[in-house]
C-alpha positions in Angstrom: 112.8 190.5 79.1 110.4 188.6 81.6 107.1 189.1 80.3 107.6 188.2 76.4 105.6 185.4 74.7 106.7 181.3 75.4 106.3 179.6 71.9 105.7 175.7 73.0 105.8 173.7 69.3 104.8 170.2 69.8 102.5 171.7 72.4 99.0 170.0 71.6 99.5 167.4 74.4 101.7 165.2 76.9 104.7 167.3 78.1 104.2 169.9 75.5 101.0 170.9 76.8 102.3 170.5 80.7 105.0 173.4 79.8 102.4 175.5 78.0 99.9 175.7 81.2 103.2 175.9 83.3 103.7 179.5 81.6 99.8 180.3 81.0 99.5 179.5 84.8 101.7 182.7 85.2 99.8 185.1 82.6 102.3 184.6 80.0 101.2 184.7 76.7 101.7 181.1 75.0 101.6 179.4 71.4 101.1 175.7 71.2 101.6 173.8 67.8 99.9 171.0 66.5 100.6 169.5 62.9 96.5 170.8 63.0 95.0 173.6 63.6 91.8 172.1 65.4 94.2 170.3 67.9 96.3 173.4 68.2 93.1 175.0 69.2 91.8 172.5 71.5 95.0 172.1 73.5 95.1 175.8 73.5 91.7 176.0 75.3 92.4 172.9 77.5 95.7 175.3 78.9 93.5 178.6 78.9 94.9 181.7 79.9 96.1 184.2 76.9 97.4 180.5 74.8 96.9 180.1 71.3 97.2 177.2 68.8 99.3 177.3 65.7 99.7 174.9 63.0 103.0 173.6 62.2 104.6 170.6 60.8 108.6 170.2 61.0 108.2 167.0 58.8 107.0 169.6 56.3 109.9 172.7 56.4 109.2 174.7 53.5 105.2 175.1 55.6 106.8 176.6 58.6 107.2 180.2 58.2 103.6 180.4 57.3 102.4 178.1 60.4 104.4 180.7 62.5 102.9 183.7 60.9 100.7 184.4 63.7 103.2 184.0 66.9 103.6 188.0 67.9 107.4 188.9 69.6 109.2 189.7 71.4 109.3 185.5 72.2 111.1 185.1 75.7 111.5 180.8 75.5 111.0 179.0 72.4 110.7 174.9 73.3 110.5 172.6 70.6 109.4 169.0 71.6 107.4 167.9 68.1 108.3 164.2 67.7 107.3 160.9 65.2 107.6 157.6 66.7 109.8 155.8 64.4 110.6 152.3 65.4 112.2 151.0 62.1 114.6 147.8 61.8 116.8 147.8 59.0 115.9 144.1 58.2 112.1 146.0 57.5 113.2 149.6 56.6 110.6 152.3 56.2 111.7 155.2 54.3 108.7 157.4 54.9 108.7 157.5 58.5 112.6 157.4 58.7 112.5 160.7 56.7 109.8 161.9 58.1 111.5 162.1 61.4 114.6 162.5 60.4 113.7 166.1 58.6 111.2 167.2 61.4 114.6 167.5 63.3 117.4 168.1 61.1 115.8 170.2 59.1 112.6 171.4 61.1 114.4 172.6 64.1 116.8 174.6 63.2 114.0 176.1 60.3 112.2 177.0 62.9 114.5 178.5 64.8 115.6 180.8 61.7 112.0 181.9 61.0 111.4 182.6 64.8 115.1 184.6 64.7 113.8 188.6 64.4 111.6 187.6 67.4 114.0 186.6 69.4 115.7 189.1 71.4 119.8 188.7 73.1 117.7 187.7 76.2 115.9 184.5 74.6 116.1 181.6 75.7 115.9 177.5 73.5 115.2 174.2 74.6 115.6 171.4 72.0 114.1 168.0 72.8 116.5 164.9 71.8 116.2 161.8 73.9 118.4 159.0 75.3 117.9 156.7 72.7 121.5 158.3 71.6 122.9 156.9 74.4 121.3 153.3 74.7 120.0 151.7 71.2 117.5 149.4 70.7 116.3 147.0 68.0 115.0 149.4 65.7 116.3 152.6 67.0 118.3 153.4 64.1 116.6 156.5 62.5 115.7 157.4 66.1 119.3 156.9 67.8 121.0 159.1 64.9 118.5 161.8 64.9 118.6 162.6 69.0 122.2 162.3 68.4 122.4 164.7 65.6 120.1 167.3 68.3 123.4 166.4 70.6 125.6 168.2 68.4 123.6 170.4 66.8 123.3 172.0 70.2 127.2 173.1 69.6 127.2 174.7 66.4 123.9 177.0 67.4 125.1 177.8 70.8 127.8 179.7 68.4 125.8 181.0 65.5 123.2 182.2 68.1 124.7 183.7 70.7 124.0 185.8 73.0 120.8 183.8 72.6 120.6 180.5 75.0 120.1 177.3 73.7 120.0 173.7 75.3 118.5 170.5 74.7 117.0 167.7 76.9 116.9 164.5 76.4 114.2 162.5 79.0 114.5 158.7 79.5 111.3 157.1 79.5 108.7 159.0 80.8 106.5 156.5 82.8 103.3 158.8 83.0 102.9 159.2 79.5 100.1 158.3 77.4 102.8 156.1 75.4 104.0 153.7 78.6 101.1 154.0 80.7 99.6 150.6 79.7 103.3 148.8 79.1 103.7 147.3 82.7 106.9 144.6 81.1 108.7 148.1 80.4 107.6 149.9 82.9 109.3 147.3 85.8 112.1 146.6 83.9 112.3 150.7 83.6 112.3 151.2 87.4 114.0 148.3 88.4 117.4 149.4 86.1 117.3 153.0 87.0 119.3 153.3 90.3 116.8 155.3 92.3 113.9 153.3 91.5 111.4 155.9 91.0 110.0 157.2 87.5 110.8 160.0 85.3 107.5 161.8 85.5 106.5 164.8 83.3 106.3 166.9 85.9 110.2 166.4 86.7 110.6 167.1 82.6 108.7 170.2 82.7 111.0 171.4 85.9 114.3 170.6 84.0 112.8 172.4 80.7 112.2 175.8 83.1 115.1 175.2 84.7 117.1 175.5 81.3 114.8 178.1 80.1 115.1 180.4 83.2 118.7 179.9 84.2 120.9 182.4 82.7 124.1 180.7 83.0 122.7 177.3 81.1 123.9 177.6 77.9 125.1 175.1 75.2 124.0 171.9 77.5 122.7 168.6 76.6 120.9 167.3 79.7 119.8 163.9 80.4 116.8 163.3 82.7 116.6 159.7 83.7 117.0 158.6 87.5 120.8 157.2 86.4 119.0 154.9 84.3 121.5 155.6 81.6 124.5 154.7 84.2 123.9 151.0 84.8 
């Protein structure tokens, strides 16, 4: 089906917006979301090409099907990388933002996935984004830790319901040329210096893992780590 739409939600900016302009790059028709409509339209102009900006938020379920009104099929690769930074101690809980995040994935991915569904096509391909805060906790990880962990295994029950449909997740370390670290040297060093081949995980290499699940037709049902090893240590 190589020529169908790539639907990028969470594609405003950062890796999001890399993956969209990877496929607009190739005269692909692309959707990026934003939670708004002007930043959906301003990313979609910064990617150019035939891209255009939707607006949907997965904190906000029951306002998806109407955000993805506009996104025309057949859709080829649907990647879903919307995230809420949600560092929240127990000692100092926050319900808002833990539940916030907590339905934006839970309950907003596989929503969106269902409302997407009669676009889809046997030859469609998912990527899920999680992260490897599943794998090594922190101080206020605990929302954030359970909810990558619930994409982990939620990867097994839709590689089942959806089949013949692909679908894998990824779950990036930390990213060291994002907008987020860029400025956090401490982390940074400390990053680099526990991750066994002492260079960064770089959007670039995130955006090659994502086409890489997208495009290969044998990568089903897979939760990936991209990290450097820094998880083995």
């Amino acid at each position: 089906m190589a020529g169908g739409s790539v639907v990028v939600i969470g594609g405003s900016s950062g890796i999001g917006e890399e993956i969209g302009r990877h496929y607009a790059s190739q005269g692909r028709k692309v959707y990026v979301s934003s939670r708004e409509q002007a930043r959906a339209d301003e990313a979609a102009a910064r990617i150019g090409g035939d891209t255009h900006g939707v607006a949907v938020d997965l904190s906000e379920p029951e306002g998806i099907s109407a955000g993805l009104a506009p996104v025309e099929g057949p859709i080829e690769h649907l990647v879903i990388t919307a995230v809420l930074r949600d560092t929240n101690t127990v000692k100092e809980f926050a319900i808002d933002g833990a539940r916030a995040l907590a339905v934006l994935k839970v309950v907003g991915y596989p929503e969106t996935i269902h409302q997407l569904h009669d676009r889809l096509t046997d030859e469609s391909s998912i990527v899920l984004f999680g992260g490897l805060a599943k794998e090594r906790p922190y101080p206020g990880s605990t929302t954030v830790t359970s909810v990558n962990g619930g994409v982990e295994k939620m990867i097994n029950t839709l590689t089942l319901e959806l089949g013949p449909i692909r679908i894998n997740a990824i779950h990036p370390g930390v990213v060291l040329d994002s907008w987020y670290w860029e400025d956090n040297e401490p982390v940074r060093a400390a990053v680099l210096e526990r991750t066994p081949t002492h260079r960064p995980v770089l959007t670039a290499h995130v955006v090659d893992a994502v086409r890489f699940l997208l495009e290969n037709p044998s990568m089903n049902g897979v939760n990936l780590n991209i990290d450097g090893g820094w998880i083995v240590p």
